[in-house]
C-alpha positions as CSV (number, residue, x, y, z in Angstrom):
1,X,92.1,138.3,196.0
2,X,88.7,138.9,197.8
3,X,85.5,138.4,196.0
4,X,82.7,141.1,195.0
5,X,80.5,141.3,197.0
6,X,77.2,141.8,194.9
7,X,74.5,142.3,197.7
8,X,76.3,145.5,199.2
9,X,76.9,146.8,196.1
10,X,73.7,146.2,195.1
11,X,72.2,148.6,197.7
12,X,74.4,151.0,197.6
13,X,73.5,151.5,194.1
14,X,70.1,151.5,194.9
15,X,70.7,154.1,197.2
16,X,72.6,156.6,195.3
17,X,71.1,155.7,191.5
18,X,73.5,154.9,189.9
19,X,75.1,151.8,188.4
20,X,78.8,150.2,190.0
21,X,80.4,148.4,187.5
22,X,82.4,145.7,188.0
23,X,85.8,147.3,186.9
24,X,86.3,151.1,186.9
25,X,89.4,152.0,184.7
26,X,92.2,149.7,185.6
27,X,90.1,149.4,188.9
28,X,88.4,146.2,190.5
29,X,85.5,146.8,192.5
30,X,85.4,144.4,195.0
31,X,82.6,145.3,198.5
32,X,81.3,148.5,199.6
33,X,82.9,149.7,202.7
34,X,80.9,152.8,203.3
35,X,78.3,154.9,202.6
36,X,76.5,157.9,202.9
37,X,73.7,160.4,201.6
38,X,75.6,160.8,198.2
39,X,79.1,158.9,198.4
40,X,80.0,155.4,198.7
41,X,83.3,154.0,199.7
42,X,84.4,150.2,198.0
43,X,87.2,148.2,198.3
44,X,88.7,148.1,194.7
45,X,92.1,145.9,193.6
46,X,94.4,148.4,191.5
47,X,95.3,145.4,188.5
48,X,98.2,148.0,187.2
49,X,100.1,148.5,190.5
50,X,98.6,145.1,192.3
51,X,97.6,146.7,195.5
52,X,94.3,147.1,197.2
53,X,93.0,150.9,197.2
54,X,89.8,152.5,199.2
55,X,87.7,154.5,196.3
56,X,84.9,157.2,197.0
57,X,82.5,157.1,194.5
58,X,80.2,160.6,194.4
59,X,77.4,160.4,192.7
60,X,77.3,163.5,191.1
61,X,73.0,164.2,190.9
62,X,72.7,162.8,194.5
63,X,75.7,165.9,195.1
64,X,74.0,168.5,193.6
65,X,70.4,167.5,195.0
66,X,72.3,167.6,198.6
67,X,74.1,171.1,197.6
68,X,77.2,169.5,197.9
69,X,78.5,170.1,194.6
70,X,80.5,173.5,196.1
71,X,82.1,171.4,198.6
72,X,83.5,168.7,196.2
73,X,84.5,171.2,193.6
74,X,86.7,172.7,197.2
75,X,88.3,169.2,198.0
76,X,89.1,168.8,194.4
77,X,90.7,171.2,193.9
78,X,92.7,171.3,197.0
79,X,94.2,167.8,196.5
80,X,95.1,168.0,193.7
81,X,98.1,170.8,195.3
82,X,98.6,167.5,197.6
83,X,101.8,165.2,197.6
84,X,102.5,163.7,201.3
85,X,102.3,160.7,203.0
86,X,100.3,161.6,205.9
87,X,97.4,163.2,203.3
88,X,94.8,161.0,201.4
89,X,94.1,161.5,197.4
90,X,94.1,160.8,193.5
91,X,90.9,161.8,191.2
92,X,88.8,160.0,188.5
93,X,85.9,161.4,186.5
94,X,83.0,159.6,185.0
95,X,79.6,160.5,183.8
96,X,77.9,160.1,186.8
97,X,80.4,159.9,189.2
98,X,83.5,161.5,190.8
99,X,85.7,159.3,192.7
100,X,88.7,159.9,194.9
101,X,91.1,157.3,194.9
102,X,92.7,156.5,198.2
103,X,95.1,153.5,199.6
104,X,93.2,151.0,201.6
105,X,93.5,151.7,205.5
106,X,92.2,148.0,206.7
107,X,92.7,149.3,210.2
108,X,90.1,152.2,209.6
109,X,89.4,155.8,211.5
110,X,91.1,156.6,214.3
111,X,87.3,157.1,216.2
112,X,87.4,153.3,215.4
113,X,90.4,152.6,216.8
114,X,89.8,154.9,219.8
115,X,86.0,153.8,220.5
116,X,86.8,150.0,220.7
117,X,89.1,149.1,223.5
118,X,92.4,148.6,221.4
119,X,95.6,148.2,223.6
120,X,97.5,150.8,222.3
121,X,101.0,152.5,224.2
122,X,101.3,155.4,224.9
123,X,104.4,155.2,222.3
124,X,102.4,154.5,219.6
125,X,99.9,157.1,220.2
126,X,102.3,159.9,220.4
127,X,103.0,158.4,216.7
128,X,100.1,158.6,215.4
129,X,99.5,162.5,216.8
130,X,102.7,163.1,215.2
131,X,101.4,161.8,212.1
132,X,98.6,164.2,212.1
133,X,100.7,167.2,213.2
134,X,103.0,166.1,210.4
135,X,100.0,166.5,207.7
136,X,98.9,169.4,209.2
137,X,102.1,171.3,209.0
138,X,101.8,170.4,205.7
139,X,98.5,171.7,204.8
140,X,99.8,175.1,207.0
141,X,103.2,175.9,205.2
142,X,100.6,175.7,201.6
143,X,97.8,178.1,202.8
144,X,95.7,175.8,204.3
145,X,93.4,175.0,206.5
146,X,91.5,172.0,207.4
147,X,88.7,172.8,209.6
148,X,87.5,169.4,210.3
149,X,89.6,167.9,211.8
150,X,88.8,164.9,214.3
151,X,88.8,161.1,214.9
152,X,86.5,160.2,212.2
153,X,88.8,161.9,209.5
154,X,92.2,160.3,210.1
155,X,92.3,157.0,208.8
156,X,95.9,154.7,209.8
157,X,97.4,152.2,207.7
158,X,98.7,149.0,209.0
159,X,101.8,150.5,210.4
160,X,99.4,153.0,211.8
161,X,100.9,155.9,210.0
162,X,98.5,158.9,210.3
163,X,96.4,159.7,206.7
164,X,94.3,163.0,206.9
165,X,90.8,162.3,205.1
166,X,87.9,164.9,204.1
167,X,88.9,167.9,202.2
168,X,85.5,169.5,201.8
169,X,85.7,172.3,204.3
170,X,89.1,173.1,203.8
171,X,90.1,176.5,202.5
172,X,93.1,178.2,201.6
173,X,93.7,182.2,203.4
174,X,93.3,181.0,206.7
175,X,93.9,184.0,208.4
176,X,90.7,185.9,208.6
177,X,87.4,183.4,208.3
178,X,83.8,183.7,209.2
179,X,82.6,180.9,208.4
180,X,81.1,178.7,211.1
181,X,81.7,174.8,210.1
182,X,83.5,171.5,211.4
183,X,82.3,169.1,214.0
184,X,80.9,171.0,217.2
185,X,82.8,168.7,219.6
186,X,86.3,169.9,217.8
187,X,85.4,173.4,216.7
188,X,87.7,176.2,218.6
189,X,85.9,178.3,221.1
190,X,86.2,181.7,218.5
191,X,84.0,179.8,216.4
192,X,81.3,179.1,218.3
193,X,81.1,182.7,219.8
194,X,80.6,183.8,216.4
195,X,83.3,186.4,216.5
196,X,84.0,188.9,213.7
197,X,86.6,186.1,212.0
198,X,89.4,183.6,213.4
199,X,92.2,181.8,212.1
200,X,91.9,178.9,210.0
201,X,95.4,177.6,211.1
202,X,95.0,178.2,214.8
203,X,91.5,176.8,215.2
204,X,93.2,173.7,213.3
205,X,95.6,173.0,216.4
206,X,92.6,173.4,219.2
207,X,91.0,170.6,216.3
208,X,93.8,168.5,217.1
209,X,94.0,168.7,220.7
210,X,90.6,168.1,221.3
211,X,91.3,164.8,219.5
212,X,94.8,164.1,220.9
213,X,92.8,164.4,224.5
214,X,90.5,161.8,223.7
215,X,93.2,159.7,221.6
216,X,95.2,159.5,225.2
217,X,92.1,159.2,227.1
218,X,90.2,156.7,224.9
């Protein structure tokens, strides 16, 4: 089993004020993987199932400082409706912090995996859009929309099987939205006109070929 690592851990709680133990529930926290304005990401060993998993720790004053708190509430709430292979999730609550407990991708984001000069076939990239499509259809047949979606937000597991990350824009309704959000690069071109509304569900599928394009192009 890998070790804790104490120095990243130590910063990260530093950073969002807050104390990591060294066991959260039947959880082993073993090295911070990621981090951001409010959320951290470690590498955690699951003692009751004996398997690695990915947790996202929220620190829940750093959240509301951040006006994030809406968000969360959204992806919470949405994946908990979750249960597919190709989508990422399981909840904990504590005190301070809300995690989202997720397996452990080793292989990371698929920007990662684009970005860095990987030999990839052709073959195997058509899997891993079909993945995503697979998710996505999904998400669509519930009510539900996405509206981030991109590199950064699909992770692949060692078999690189497709996971859909990042719930916090999602909605459900799809249909009739005004709300401009999602990465600029991705974002369907009804959305950045600003027009009256657009559909949640179509704007999805430009989402996805922007970043098929630069999965086959990459």
């Amino acid at each position: 089993m890998l070790q804790r690592n104490q120095k990243n851990i130590g910063m990260a709680q530093a950073l969002l004020n807050f104390k990591l133990e060294d066991t959260i529930r039947h959880y082993k926290v073993l090295q911070v993987i990621g981090s951001g304005g409010f959320a951290i990401i470690v590498q955690a060993y699951d003692t009751k199932h004996k398997r690695e998993v990915a947790i996202k720790i929220i620190s829940r004053s750093a959240a509301a400082k951040n006006d994030y708190l809406l968000y969360l509430e959204q992806e919470l709430r949405l994946c908990t409706r979750f249960n597919h292979p190709n989508i990422v999730y399981e909840i904990l609550y504590e005190p301070d912090t809300i995690m989202i407990v997720m397996e452990y991708i080793p292989k990371g984001d698929l920007h990662f995996i684009a970005n860095n000069s990987f030999h990839i076939s052709c073959k195997l990239k058509i899997q891993i859009a079909e993945g995503i499509l697979n998710g996505l259809n999904y998400l669509h047949s519930r009510g539900i929309c996405h509206r981030d979606i991109k590199l950064d937000n699909i992770l692949l597991d060692e078999n690189y099987n497709s996971k859909i990350i990042d719930f916090g824009l999602s909605c459900e309704n799809p249909n009739h939205l005004v709300t401009i959000c999602g990465t600029e690069n991705y974002m369907a071109p009804e959305i950045l006109i600003n027009s009256e509304s657009y559909n949640g569900k179509k704007a999805d599928i430009w989402s996805f070929g922007v970043l098929l394009y630069a999965l086959m192009n990459g």
